[in-house]
C-alpha positions in Angstrom: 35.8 30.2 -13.7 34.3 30.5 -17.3 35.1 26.1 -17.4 33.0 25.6 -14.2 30.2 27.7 -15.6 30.7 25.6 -19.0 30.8 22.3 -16.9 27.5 23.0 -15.2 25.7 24.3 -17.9 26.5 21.1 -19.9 25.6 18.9 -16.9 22.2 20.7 -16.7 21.3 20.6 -20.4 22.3 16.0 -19.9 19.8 16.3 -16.7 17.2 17.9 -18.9 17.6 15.8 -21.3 17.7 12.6 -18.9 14.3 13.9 -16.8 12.4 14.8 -21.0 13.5 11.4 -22.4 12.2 9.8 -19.1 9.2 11.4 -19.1 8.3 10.0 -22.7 8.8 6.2 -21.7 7.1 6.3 -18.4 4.3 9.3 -19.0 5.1 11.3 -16.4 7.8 13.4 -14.7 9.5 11.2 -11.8 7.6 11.1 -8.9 7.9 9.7 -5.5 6.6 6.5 -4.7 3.6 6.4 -2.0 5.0 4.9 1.3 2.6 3.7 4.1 4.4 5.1 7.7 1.6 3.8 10.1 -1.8 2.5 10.2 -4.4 3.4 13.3 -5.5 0.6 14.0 -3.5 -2.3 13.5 -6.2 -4.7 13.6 -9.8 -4.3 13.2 -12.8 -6.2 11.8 -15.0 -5.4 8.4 -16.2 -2.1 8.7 -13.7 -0.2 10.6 -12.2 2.6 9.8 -8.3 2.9 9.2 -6.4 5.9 9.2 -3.0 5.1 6.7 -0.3 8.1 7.3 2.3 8.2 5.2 3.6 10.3 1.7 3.1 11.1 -1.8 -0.3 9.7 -1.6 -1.4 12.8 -3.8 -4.8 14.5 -3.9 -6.7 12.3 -5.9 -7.7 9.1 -4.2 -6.7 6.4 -6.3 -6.5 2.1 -4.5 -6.4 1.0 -1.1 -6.3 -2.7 -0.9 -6.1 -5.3 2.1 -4.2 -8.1 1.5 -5.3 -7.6 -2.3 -8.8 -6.9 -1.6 -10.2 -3.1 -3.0 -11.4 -0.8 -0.2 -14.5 -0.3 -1.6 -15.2 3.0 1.0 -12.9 5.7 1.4 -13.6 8.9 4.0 -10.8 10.9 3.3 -7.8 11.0 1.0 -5.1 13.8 1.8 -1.1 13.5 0.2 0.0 12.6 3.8 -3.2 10.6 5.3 -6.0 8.4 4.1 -9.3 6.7 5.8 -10.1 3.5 4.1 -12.7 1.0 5.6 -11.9 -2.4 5.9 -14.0 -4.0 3.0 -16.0 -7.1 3.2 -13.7 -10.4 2.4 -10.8 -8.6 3.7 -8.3 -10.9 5.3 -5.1 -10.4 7.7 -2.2 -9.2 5.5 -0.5 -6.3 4.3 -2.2 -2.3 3.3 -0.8 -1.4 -0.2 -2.1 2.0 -1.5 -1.6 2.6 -4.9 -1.1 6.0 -6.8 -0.7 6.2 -10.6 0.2 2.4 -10.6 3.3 2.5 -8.1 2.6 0.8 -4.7 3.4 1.8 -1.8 5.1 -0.6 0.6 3.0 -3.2 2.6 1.9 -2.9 6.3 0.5 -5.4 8.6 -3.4 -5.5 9.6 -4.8 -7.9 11.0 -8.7 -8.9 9.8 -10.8 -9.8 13.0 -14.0 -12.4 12.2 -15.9 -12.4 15.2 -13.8 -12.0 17.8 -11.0 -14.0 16.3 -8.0 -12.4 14.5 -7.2 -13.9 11.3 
């Protein structure tokens, strides 16, 4: 019993470690990444509104970009959900949101121009 307790005792102390000397070379504890589960709508023109669900988007709002162009107007900004409007010069590609420089995966929306879905 008293070499189990020795065991895990060591393995914590090498996980401490591990998660302090990580901590120093990124300059932050490990977080999650932000991941994009949805987008309501899918397709929209400039101006609408887009709800983006998804996680670890935190509490500060931080980028929102369409197809590598900066939401310039953002509603709302919860951990979980976000409502970005589609910003002028926006084109059909994918929704990144950033948080503390680590993007989130890439979601489809398509940019209508008058009528036409580009």
């Amino acid at each position: 019993m008293q070499t189990n307790l020795k065991e895990m005792a060591r393995t914590i102390r090498q996980l401490l470690i591990l998660v302090i000397v990580g901590a120093g070379f990124t300059g932050m504890l490990f977080a999650a990444s932000p991941s994009i589960t949805s987008l309501s709508p899918t397709s929209g023109k400039v101006g609408t509104s887009v709800t983006i669900t998804g996680a670890n988007f935190g509490s500060t709002p931080s980028t929102v970009t369409f197809n590598g162009t900066p939401a310039t107007t953002i509603s709302s900004w919860t951990p979980t959900s976000i409502k970005a409007v589609v910003p002028s010069g926006a084109t059909t590609g994918k929704v990144v949101v950033t948080v503390g420089g680590v993007a989130s995966n890439g979601v489809s929306f398509s940019v209508a121009h008058g009528g036409i879905i580009r």
